[in-house]
Structures are given as C-alpha cells and as structure tokens.
N, C-alpha and C positions, 0 to 999 in steps of 0.2 A: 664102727667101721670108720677109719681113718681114710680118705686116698689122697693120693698126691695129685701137685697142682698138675703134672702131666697125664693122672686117669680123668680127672675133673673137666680138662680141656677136650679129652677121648668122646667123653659120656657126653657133651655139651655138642660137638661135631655131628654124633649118632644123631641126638634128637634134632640138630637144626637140618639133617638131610629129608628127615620125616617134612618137615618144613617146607623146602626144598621142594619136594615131591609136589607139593600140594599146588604150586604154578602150575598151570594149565599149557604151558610150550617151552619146550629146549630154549627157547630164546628166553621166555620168561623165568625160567629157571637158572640158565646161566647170569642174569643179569640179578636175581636174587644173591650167587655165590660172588658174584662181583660188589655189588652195591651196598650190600644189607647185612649178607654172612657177618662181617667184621666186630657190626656192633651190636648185632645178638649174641656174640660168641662171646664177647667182654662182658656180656649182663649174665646169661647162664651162667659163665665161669667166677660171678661177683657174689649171684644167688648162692649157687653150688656151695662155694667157701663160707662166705658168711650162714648158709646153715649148717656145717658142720661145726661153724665157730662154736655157733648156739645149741650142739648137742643132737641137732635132728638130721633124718637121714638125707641124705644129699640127693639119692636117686627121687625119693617123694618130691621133695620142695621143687626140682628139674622138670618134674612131669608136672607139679601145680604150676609155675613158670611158665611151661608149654601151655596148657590148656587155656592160660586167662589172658597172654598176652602173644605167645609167642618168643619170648623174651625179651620185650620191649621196653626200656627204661621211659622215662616221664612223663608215662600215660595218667588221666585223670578222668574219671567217668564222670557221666552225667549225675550218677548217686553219690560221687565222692569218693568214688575208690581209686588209688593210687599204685602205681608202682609197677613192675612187670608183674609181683602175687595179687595187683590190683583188691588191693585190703580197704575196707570202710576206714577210712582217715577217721571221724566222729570218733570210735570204737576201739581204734587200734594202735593211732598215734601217738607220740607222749613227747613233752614238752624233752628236749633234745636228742630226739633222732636226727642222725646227723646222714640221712640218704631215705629211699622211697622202698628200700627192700625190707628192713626192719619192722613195718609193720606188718607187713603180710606172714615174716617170720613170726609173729607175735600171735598171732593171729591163726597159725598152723601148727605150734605145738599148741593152742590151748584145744583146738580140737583134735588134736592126734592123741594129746595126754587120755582124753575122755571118747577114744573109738576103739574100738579089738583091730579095725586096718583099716589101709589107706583108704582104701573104697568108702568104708564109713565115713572116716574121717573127710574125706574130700565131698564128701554127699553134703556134710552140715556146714561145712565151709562155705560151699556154692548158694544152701539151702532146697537144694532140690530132692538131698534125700539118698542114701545109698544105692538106690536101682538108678537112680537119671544115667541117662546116656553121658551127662558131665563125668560122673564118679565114674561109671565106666572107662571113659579116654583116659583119666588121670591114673587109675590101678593099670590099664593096659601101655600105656608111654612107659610106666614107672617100670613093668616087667620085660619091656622091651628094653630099657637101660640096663636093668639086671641084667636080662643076659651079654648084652655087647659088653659089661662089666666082666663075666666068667668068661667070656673071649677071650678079653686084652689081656686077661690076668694068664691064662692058658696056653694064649701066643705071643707073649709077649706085645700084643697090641698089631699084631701083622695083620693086612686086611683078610676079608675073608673072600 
C-alpha cells in the first residue's frame, strides 16, 4: 500500500485529534491545536513516509508513534530509548543513522517480520506481551486509521 503525501498528512490529522481529545478543557485543547499540532503533525508525517520508505505499513508504525510518544521528536528515555518509536538506542541504532526515527523503524519490522499481527507484534516491541493494554492501544489507533483511510479514499477525504 502506497499513499500519498496528502492521505499521510489525512491519517496523521486523524490520530493527532485522538491526541487532541485527550486535554482535559476547550482551552486546553485549543491551545494543544495551536502550539503543539504543527510539530507533531511534521513527526507523524516523517514517520509515516520514512516507513513506507522502508516497506512497512504506514498505518502500524502511526499507531506505534502514537502510543510511545505521541509523535514527539527528540525524546530520550531514562533507558535509552530514542525517537518518537522511542527505540533502545544500545539495540537498534547503527553507526549512520542520520535522524531518531530510523531506529525504531529498525526495530518494528524486526518484530513485525516475526508476529501473524500488529498486536503481536506491538506486544514484543513494548515487551509486555500481546494481551497488555499497550498492544491493545496500538492494534486499536492502527484500526481506527484504517478506517478514516476507507473514508478519505470513499469521499474523497470530505469530513464526516
């Protein structure tokens, strides 16, 4: 599945209003699509592309995106994980990666190659295992992109 940089941008809008949502007042919500929307929507739409670069599905790596950062670029854990897929650096970086998204791409087909689905896969990723509430969020974000995907493609992307 190929999309363009305009359904990628679509898909990337969908999951940051989930986001959105998540502010606890109109005030604090508006002031999320003022301040914050811009450069989450640049990191989604870098992840998005750069894993379709790399062969893997765009909607998955979105919803892993969403669950670990929110899509936050130059995040750094206390364990050492990086990036908005907040990937084990030790494990997953390699001498010229040239950005923070790369490993956690690295890092999300090795376990997608080795899961029947995202939920698996997102379960060993996290390490919590296919039932954790993690892999939950991350197959349920990824099916809620799905659909707003059969949307846009249906209406030409008109809202609903």
């Amino acid at each position: 599945m190929h999309l363009t940089l305009y359904l990628l941008t679509r898909l990337c809008l969908a999951s940051l209003a989930i986001a959105a949502g998540e502010a606890r007042s109109p005030t604090a919500r508006a002031r999320f699509w003022i301040d914050r929307a811009p450069e989450h929507l640049a990191v989604c739409v870098a992840v998005a592309d750069r894993a379709q670069d790399a062969g893997l599905d765009p909607l998955e790596v979105v919803a892993l995106s969403f669950a670990e950062s929110r899509h936050t670029r130059g995040l750094t854990s206390p364990r050492g994980a990086v990036g908005p897929l907040q990937a084990l650096k030790r494990y997953w970086a390699r001498e010229g990666d040239t950005n923070d998204i790369t490993p956690g791409l690295r890092a999300w087909a090795y376990y997608r190659r080795r899961s029947r689905s995202t939920r698996e896969a997102a379960g060993k990723y996290n390490g919590g295992g296919a039932r954790s509430a993690y892999a939950a969020q991350v197959e349920a974000h990824r099916d809620h992109l799905a659909r707003q995907l059969r949307h846009f493609r249906a209406t030409g992307g008109a809202p609903r």
